[in-house]
N, CA, C and O atoms as a DFTB+ gen file, in Angstrom:
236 C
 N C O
     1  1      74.846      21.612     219.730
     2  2      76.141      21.795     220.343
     3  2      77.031      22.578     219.391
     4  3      76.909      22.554     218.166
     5  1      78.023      23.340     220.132
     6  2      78.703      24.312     219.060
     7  2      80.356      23.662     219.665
     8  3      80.673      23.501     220.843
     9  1      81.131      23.404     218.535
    10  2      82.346      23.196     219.044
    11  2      83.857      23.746     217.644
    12  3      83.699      23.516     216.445
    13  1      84.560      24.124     217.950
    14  2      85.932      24.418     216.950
    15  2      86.563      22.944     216.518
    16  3      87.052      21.954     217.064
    17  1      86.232      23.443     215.154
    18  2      86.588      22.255     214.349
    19  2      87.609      22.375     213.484
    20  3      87.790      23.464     212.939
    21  1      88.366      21.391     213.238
    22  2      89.692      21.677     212.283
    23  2      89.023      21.543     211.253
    24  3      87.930      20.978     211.282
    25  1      89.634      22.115     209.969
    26  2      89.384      21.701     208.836
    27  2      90.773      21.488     207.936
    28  3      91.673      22.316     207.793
    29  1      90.711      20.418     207.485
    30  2      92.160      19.713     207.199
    31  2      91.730      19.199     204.668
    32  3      91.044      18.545     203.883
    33  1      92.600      19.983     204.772
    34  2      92.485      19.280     203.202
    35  2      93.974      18.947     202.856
    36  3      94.845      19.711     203.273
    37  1      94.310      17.855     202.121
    38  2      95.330      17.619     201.590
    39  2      96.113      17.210     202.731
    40  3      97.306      17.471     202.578
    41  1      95.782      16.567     203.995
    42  2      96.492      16.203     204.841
    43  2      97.372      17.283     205.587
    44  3      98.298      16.925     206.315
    45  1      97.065      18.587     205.392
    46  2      97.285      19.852     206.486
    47  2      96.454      20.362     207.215
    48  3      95.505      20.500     206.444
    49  1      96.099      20.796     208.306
    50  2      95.175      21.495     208.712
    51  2      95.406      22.978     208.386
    52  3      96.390      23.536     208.871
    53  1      94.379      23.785     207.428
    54  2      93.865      24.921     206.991
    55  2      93.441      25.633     208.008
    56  3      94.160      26.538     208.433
    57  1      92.162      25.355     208.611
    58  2      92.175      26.768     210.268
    59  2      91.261      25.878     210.684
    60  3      90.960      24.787     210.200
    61  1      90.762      26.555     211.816
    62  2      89.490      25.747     212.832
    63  2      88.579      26.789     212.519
    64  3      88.828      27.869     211.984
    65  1      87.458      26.324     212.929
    66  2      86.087      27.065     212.970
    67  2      85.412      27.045     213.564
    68  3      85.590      25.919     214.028
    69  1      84.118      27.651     214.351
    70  2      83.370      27.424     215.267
    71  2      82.032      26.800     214.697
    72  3      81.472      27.400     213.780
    73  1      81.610      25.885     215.083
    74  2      80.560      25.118     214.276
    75  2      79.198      24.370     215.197
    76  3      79.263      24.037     216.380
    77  1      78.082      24.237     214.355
    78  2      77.235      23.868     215.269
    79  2      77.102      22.802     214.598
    80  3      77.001      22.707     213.374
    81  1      77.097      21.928     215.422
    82  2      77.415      19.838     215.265
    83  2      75.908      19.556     216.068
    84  3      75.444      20.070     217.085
    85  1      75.283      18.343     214.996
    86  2      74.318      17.494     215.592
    87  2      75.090      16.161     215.542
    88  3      75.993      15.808     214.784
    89  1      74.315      15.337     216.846
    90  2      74.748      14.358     216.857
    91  2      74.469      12.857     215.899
    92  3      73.334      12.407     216.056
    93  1      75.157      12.251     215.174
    94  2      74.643      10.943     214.196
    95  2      75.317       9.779     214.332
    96  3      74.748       8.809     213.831
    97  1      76.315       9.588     214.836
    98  2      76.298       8.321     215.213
    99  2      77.390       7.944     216.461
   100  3      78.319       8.725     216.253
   101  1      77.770       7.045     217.784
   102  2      78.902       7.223     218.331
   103  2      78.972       5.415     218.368
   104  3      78.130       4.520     218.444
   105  1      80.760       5.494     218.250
   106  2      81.317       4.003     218.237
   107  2      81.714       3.777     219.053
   108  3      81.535       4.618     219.934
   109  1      82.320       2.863     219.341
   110  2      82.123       2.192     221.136
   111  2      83.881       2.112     221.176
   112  3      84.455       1.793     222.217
   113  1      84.641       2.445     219.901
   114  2      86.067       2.984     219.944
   115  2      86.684       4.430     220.005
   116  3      87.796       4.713     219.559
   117  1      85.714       5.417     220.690
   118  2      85.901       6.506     220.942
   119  2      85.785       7.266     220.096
   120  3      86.047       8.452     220.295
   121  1      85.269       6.718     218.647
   122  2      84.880       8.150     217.663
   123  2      83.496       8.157     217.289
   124  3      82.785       7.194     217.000
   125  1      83.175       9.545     217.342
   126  2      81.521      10.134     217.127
   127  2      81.562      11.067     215.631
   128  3      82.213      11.898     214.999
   129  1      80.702      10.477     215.623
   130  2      80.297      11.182     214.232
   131  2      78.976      12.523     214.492
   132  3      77.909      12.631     215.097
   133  1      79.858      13.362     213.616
   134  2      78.514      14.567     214.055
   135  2      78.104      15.090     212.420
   136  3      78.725      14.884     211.378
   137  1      77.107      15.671     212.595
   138  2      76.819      16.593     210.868
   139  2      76.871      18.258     211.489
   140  3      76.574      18.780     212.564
   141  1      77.404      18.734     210.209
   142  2      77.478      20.474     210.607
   143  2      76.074      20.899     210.092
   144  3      75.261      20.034     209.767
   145  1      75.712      22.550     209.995
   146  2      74.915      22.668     209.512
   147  2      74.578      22.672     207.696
   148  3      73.508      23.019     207.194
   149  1      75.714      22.225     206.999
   150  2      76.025      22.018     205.764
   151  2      75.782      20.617     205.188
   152  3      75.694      20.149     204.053
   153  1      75.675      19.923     207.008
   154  2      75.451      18.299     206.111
   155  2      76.596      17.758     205.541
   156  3      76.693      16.908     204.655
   157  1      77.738      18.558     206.368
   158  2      79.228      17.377     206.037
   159  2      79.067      16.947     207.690
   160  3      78.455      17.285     208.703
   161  1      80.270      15.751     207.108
   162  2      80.654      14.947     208.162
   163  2      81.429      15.477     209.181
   164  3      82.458      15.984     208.734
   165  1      81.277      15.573     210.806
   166  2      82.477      15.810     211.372
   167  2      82.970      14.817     212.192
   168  3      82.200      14.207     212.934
   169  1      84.178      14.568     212.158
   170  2      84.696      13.209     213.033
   171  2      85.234      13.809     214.301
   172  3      86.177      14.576     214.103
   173  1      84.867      13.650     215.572
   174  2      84.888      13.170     216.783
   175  2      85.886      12.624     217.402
   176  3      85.387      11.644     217.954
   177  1      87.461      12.670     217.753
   178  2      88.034      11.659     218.735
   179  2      87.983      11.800     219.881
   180  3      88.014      13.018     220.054
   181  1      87.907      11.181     221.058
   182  2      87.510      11.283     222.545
   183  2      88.989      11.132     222.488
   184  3      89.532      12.120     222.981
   185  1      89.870      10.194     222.037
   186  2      91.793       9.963     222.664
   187  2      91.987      11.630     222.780
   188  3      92.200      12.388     223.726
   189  1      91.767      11.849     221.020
   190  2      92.603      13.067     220.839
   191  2      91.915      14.477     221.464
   192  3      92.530      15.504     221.750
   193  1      90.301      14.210     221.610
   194  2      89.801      15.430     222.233
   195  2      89.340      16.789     221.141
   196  3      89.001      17.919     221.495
   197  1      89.501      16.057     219.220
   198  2      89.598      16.763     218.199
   199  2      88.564      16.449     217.409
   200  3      88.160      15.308     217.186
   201  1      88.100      17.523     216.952
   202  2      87.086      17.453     215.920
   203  2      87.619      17.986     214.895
   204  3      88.162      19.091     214.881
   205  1      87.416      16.727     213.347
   206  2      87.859      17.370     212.316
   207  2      86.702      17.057     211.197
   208  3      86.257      15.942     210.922
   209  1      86.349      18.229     210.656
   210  2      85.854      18.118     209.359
   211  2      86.378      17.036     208.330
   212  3      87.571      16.735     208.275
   213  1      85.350      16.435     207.465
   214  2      85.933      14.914     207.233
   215  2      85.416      15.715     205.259
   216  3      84.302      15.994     204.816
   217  1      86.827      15.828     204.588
   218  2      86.548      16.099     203.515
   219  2      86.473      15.473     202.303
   220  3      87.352      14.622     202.165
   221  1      85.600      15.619     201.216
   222  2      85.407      14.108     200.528
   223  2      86.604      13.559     200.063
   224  3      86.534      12.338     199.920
   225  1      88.024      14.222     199.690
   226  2      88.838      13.070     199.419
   227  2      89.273      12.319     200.928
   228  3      90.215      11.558     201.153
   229  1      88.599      12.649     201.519
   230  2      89.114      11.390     202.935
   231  2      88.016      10.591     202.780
   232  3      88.242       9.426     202.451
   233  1      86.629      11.007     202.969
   234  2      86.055      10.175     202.948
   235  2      85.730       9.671     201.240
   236  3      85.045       8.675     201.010
C-alpha cells in the first residue's frame, strides 16, 4: 500500500511524503501500525485519517 505520510520532528510537522507502508500490527482503538520501506515505524489514526512517521525521540 502506498499512502502520504507526515513526517513530524520536534513536535512540527516538516512535509509529507509518499510512502509504501506494510502492514504490522492494528489495535482495536483505531491505531495501525505500519513499517515503511526503511523499517521505521508509521502510526495510523482511523479518528484522524493521518499517517505519521513515528521518530525515535517519540518513540
Amino acid at each position: 500500500m502506498h499512502a502520504e505520510v507526515e513526517i513530524v520532528e520536534g513536535g512540527q510537522s516538516i512535509k509529507t511524503e509518499k510512502m509504501k507502508l506494510k502492514l504490522v500490527k492494528e489495535f482495536s482503538d483505531g491505531i495501525v501500525i505500519y513499517e515503511n520501506e526503511d523499517g521505521r515505524a508509521v502510526l495510523y489514526s482511523k479518528e484522524k485519517n493521518k499517517f505519521t512517521l513515528i521518530s525515535i525521540d517519540i518513540a
